[in-house]
N, C-alpha and C positions, 0 to 999 in steps of 0.2 A: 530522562523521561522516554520509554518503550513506548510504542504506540499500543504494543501487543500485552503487556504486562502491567500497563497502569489502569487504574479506574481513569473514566471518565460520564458524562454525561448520555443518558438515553443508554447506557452501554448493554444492556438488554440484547440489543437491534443493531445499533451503530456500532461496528468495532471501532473504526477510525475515521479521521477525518484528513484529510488532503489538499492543499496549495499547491500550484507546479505555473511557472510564469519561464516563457522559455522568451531569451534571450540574445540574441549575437550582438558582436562586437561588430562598428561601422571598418571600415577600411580591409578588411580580412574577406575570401570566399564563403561560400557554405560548407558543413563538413563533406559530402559530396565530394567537393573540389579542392579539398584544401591540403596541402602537400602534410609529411611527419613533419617538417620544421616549421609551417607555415601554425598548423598543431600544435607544438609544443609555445610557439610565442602567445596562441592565444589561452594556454594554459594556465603561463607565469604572467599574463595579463590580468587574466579574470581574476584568476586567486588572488595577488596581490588585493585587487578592487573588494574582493569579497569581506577575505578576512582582517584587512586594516590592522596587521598586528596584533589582533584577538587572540591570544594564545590557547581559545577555548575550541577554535577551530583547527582542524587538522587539516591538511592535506593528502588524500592518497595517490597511489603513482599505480594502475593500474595495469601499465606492462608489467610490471614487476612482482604482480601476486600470483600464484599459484591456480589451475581451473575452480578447486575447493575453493579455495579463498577469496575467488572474485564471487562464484557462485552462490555463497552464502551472502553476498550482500545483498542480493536478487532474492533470498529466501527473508532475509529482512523489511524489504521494498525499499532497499536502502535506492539502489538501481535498477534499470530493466534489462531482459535479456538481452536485447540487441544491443545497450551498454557495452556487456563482456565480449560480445561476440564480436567488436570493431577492429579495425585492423589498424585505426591510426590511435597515435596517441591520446590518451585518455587519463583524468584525473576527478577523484571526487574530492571536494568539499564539505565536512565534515562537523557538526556539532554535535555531539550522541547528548547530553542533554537538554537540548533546546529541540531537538526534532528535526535538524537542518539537516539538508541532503541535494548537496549540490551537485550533477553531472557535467565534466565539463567535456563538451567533443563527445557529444552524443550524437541526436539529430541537430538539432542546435548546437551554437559555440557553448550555452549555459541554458541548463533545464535543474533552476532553483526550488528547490520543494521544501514544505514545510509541513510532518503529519505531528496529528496532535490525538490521543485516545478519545474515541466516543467520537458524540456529536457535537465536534469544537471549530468549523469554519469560522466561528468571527477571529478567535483568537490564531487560529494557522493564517489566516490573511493578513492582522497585524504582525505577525512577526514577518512574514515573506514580505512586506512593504517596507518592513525598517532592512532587511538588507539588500531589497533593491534599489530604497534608495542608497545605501551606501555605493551600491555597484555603480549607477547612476550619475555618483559625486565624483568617482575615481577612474571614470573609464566611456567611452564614446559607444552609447549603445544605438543600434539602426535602427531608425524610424523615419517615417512620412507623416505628412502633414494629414493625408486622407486614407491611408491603409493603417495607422497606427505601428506599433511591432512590426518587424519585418524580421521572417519566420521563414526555413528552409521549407514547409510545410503548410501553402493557403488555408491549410483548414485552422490556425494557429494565428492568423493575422489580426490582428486588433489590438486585445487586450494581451494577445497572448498567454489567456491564465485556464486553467483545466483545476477549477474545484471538484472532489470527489468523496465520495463518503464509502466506506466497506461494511454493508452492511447484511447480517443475519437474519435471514429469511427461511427459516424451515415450517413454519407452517403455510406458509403460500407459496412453497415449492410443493409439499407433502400435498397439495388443496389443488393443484394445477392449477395456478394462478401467476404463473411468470411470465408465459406469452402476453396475457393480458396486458399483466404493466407495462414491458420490454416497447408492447404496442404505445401502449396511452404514455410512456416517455420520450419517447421516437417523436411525436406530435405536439411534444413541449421543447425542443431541442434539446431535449437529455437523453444520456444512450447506458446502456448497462453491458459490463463484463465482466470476465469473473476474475478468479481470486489474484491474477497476476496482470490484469489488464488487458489487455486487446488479443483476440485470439486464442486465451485460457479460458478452463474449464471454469465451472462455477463450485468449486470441491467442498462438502462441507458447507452445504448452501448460503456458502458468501459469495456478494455479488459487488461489484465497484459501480457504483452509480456515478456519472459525471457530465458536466453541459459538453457540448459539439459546438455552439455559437460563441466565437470569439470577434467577431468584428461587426460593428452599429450597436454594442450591449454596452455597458458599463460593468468593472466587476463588482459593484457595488447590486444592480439586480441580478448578474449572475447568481450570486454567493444568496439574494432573497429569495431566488426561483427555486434554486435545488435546495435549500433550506425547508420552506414550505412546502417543499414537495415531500420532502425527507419524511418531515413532520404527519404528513396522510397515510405514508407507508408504512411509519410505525404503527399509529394507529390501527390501520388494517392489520397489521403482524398480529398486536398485542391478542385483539378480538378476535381472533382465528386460531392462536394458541390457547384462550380460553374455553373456546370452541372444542376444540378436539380436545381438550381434557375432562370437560363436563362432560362429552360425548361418551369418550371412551378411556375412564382413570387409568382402569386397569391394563389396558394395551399398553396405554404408554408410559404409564408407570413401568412396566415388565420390561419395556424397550430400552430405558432409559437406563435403567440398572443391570441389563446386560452388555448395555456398553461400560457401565460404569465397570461392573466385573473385568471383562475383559483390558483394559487400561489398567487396572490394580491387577492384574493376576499371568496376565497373556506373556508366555517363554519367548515368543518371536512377534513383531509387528511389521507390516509394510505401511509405507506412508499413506496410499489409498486406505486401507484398513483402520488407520490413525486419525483420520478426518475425519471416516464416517460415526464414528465412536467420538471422534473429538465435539460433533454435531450434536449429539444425542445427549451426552452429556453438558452441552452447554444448554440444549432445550432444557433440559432435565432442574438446571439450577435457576432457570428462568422461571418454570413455572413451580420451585420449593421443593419437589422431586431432591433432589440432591442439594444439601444442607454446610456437608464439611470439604466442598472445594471451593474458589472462589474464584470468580470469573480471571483474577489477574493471574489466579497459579495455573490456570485450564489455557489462559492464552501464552503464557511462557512457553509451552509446548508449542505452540505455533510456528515458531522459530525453533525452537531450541533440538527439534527432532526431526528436521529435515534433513534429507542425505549428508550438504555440503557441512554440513552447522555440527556433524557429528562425526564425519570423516574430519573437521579439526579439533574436535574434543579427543578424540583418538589419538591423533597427533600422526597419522599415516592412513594410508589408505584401506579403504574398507569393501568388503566384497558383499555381492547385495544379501546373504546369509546374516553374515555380519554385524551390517547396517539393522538390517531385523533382530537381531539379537541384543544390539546394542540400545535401538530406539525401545523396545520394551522394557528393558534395563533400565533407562532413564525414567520410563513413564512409572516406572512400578515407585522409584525411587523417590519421585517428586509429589505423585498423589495419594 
């Protein structure tokens, strides 16, 4: 199960949903301080605790992948970029059909994550609960009696958990309505970023919505707070989409199908140019506009046409001509 390629609920508005419970092992430093071997033990630590023998799970070895190859995971959200870019040893955790995606030796010793398509936090929380408890049964993880979690990172102490939802917002971008919310979320302890989490762009008016309060909450009303909030956001989305097409059909009808065009027809693409199109077109199937794509084959490209993700469809390196040549290839090919 893709997070980007499956149906899921609300999937309108919500492309995905997100669990991440970060972790360390008691007796071991922060990754900060924590030597290559000192690293590697809490590698064959954690995984062993993780995967229990599951042969559903994989392990990766992430010295040993290629910049492509790590970098495509990051174009999955498999990991983040500060992930790739570490200098000590590093290993993911691996279920590609359950949604699991564990970092090990990232900021934390274990930043376990669980995305699920659409608007699915109850179900990404149950699953990241069954394998931390497993983690839990098989392995001494640090905590306090009064700070909960004990996190390289105070703003992580508590519960330790970052629920987050990705969701699609182009008519209260198009409406200049993002400062607003970004405000009125800030004041609920939820924070928004974009498409790659902290410090990216909002490309393709997706946006990561996620709490900032982990310690004195439960994640039981974390996961109700941004749920219910979730739930007003769409609302407003949907009503503002409506808006602008009673307003004005024919604008955005013409807008829509010339992104549509361009994606069936364009000789060369840049990935900027691929979002914006990819944006236009997914409003377009929101509001009937566009009939014979469907939101799982329009988010396969999500992934599937990003630099890293196509430098290893190629099987070698690609030059940014290329890349453009090849990302329009694909796109002509799949819609």
């Amino acid at each position: 199960m893709a997070w980007y390629n499956s149906p899921g609920p609300e999937n309108d508005v919500v492309i995905s949903s997100r669990i991440r419970f970060a972790r360390n092992l008691a007796g071991y430093p922060f990754t900060s301080r924590l030597t290559p071997q000192k690293a590697r033990d809490v590698i064959v630590e954690a995984s062993a605790a993780l995967t229990g023998g599951d042969k559903k799970y994989k392990v990766i070895d992430f010295t040993q992948l290629t910049p492509a190859e790590a970098r495509s995971y990051v174009e999955n959200h498999s990991v983040s970029p500060e992930f790739i870019e570490s200098r000590l040893p590093r290993a993911l955790v691996e279920n590609e059909e359950e949604g699991v995606a564990v970092m090990l030796c990232e900021e934390d010793h274990i930043r376990l994550q669980v995305l699920r398509p659409g608007l699915a936090l109850r179900e990404a929380y149950e699953k990241a609960c069954e394998l931390d408890d497993r983690l839990s049964a098989a392995a001494d993880i640090a905590w306090d009696e009064n700070l909960g979690y004990l996190t390289h990172c105070p703003t992580n102490l508590g519960t330790g958990m970052r629920a987050s939802v990705m969701m699609f917002l182009p008519a209260m971008t198009l409406n200049k309505q993002i400062g607003a919310l970004a405000s009125s979320l800030s004041k609920l302890g939820l924070t928004m970023r974009g498409l790659y989490g902290e410090g990216s762009e909002a490309d393709g008016f997706m946006y990561q919505i996620s709490n900032q309060v982990t310690l004195g909450i439960t994640e039981e009303n974390t996961i109700k707070k941004l749920s219910d909030v979730v739930l007003q956001i769409i609302a407003r989305e949907r009503q503002l989409r409506a808006s602008m097409m009673s307003d004005a059909p024919d604008r955005i009808t013409d807008t829509v199908m010339r992104s549509v065009g361009a994606l069936r027809y364009a000789h060369m693409m840049s990935s900027d140019e691929f979002l914006k199109h990819f944006a236009y077109v997914r409003l377009g199937i929101s509001l009937g506009i566009v009939k014979d794509i469907s939101y799982e084959k329009l988010g396969s490209l999500l992934v599937e046409v990003m630099p890293a993700t196509l430098t290893l469809k190629a099987g070698h390196e690609l030059g940014p001509t290329e890349r453009d040549l090849a990302r329009a290839k694909y796109i002509r090919e799949t819609i």
